[in-house]
C-alpha positions in Angstrom: 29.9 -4.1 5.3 29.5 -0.3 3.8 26.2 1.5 4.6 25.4 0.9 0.5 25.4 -2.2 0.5 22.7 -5.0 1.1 22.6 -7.9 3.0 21.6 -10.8 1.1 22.0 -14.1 3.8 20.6 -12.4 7.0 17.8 -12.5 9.0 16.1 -9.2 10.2 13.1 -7.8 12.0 9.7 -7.4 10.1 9.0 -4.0 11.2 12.8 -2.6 10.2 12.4 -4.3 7.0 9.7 -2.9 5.9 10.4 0.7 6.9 13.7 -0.1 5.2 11.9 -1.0 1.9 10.2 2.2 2.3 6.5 0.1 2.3 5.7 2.2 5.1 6.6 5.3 6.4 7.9 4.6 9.9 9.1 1.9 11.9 6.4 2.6 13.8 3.8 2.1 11.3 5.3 -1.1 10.7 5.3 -2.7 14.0 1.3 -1.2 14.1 1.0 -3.1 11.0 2.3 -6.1 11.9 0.1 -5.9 15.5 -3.2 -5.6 13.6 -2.5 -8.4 11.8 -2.4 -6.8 8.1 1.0 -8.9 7.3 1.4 -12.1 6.6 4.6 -14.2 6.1 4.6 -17.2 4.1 0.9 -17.2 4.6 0.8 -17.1 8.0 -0.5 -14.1 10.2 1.9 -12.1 11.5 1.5 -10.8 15.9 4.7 -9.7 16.7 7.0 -7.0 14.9 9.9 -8.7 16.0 9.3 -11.8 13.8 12.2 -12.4 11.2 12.3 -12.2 7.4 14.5 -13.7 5.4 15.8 -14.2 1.9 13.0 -15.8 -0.5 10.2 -15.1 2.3 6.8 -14.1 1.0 4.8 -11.1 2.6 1.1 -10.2 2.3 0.5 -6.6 3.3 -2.8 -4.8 3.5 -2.3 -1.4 3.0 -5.6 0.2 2.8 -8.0 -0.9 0.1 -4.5 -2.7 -1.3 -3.0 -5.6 -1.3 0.9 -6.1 -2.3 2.4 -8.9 -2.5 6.1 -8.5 -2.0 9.3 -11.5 -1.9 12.3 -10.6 0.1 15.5 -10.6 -1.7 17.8 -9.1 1.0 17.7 -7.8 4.2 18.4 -3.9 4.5 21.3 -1.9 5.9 19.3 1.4 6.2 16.8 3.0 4.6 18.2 4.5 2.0 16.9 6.0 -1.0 14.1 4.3 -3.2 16.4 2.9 -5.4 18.3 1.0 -2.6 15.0 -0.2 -1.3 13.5 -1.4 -4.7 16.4 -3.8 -4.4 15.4 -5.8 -1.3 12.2 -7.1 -2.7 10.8 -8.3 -5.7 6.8 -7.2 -6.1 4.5 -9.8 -6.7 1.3 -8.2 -6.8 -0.4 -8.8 -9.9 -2.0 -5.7 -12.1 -5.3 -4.6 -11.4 -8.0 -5.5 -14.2 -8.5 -2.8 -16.6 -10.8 -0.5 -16.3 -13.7 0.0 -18.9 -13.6 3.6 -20.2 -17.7 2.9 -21.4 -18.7 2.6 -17.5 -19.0 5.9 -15.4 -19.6 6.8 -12.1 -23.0 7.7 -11.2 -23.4 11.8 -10.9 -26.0 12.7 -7.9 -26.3 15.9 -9.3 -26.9 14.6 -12.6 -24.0 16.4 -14.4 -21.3 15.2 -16.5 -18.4 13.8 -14.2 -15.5 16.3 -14.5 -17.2 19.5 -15.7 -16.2 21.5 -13.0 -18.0 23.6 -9.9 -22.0 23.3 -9.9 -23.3 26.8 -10.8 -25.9 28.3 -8.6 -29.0 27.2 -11.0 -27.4 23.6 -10.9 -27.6 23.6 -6.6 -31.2 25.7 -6.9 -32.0 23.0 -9.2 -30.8 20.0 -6.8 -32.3 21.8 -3.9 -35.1 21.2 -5.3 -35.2 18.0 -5.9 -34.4 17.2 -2.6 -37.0 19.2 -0.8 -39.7 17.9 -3.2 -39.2 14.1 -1.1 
């Protein structure tokens, strides 16, 4: 087999699979992933990094506030570039809602989100109020 190509009847490790599809950023990552229990295959919780994966599994994988759901397609050679690793899953995760443009995040200074750098009246101003309670 040629380092570009992709294995596509194999088995491999959870933790080299997923550094291979360049989900996370080290192997290492990926077995401390796996050992918190923030993967799941086929639904079921993940303990060991050494688990295997194969074609047509399912993961689960909570990556921070995240959640992507990913189906394996091949197992990897090497990590390669993004393109070689978009091709050993398929990404399940379905789009977030939109967001409504009408509803803003509340301002504790009482400005307009986005307008910049308080001045110095603005922060006199907020001192202020906060000494007044």
């Amino acid at each position: 087999m040629n380092d570009g190509e992709i294995s596509s009847g194999s088995s491999q490790r959870i933790d080299k699979w997923l550094w291979f599809a360049r989900v996370i950023k080290s192997r290492t990552l990926a077995a401390d992933l796996v050992v918190a229990g923030k993967v799941r295959l086929n639904r079921i919780r993940l303990e060991k990094p050494s688990q295997l994966v194969k074609t047509g599994d399912v993961l689960t994988i909570a990556l921070g506030t995240r959640v992507r759901i990913l189906e394996v397609r091949a197992a990897g050679v090497r990590r390669g570039p993004a393109v070689e690793a978009q091709a050993l899953f398929v990404d399940l995760t379905p789009a977030p809602p939109p967001r409504d443009p009408s509803v803003i995040a509340p301002s504790d200074s009482g400005r307009d989100a986005g307008t910049g750098r308080p001045t110095k009246r603005d922060r006199r101003l907020t001192d202020k109020l906060q000494n007044d309670d």
